[in-house]
C-alpha positions as CSV (number, residue, x, y, z in Angstrom):
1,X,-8.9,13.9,18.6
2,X,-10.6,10.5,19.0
3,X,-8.6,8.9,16.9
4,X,-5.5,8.9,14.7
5,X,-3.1,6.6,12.8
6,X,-0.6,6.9,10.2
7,X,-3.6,6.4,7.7
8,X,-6.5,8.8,9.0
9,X,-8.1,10.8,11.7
10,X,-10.9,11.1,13.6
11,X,-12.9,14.8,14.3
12,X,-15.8,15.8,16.0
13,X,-18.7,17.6,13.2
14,X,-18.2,21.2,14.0
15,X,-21.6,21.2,12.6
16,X,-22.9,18.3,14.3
17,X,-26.5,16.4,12.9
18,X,-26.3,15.0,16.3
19,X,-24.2,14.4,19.5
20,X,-21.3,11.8,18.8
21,X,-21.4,13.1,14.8
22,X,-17.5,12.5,13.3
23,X,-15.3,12.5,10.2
24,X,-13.5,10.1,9.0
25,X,-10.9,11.6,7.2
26,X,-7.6,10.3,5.5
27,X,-4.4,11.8,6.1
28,X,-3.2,11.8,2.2
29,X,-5.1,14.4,0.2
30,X,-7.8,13.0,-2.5
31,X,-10.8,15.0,-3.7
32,X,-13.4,11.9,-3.8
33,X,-13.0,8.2,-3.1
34,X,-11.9,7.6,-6.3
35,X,-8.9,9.3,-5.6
36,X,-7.8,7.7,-2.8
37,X,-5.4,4.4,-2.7
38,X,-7.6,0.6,-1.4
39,X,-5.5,0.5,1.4
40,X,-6.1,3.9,2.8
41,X,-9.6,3.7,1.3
42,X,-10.1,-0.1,3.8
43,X,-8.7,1.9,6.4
44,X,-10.8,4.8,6.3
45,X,-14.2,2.1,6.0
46,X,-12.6,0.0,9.0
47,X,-12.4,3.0,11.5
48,X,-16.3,3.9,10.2
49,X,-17.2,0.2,10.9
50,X,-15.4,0.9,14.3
51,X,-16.8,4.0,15.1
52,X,-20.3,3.1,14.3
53,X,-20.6,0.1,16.4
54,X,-19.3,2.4,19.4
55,X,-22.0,4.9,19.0
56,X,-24.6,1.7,19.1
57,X,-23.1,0.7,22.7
58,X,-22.9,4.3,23.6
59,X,-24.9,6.2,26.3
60,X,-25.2,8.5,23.5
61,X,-29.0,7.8,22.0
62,X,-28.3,5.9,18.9
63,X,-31.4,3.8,17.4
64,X,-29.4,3.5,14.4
65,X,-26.3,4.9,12.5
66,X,-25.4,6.6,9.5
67,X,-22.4,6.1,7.3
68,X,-22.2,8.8,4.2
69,X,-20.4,10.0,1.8
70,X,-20.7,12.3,-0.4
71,X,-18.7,11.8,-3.5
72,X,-18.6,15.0,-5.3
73,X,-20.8,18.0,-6.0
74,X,-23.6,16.3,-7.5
75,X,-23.9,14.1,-4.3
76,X,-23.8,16.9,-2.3
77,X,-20.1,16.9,-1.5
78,X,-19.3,19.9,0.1
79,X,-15.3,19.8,0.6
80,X,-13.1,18.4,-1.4
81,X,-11.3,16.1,0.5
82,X,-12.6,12.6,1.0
83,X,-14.4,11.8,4.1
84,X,-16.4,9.7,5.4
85,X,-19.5,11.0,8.1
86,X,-20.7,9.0,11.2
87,X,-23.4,9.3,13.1
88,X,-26.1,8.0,15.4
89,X,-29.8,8.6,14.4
90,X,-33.1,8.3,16.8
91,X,-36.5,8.1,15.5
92,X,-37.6,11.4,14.8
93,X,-34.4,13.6,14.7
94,X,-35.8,15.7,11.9
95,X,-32.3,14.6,9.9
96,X,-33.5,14.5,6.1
97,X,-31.2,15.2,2.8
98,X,-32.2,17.8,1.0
């Protein structure tokens, strides 16, 4: 894991949109952001912050970053527990939502 706390953890995407794509995902259950607590919701947006500015001094290439999340079905959401995606983007990748 690349990161835990007593608030949330950090995966790799098992279905990456590109190399160095995680989840941010809080420990206590909630089905959309609007279930979650502030302070666990802060903590969750910290460790984004965190983990996006690593990808941007990474040797991973990263012209940019993405921070999404998709907050239920209607948005896309696909499971239903809160988390928050992170990812480097390059001119070009192809990424679109559809």
């Amino acid at each position: 894991m690349p990161y835990e706390d007593e608030a949330v953890v950090v995966i790799m995407d098992i279905h990456p949109v590109a190399p160095g794509d995680a989840l941010v995902i809080p420990r206590a259950h909630a089905v959309g952001l609007e279930d979650l607590d502030e302070e666990t919701s802060t903590r969750m947006w910290r460790i984004g912050h965190r983990l996006a500015r690593a990808l941007r001094l990474s040797r991973l290439r990263c012209e940019g970053v993405n921070v999404f999340l998709a907050g239920g079905e209607a948005a896309c959401q696909q499971v239903f527990h809160v988390h928050l995606h992170v990812f480097p983007r390059h001119c070009g990748d192809g990424f679109r939502l559809q």
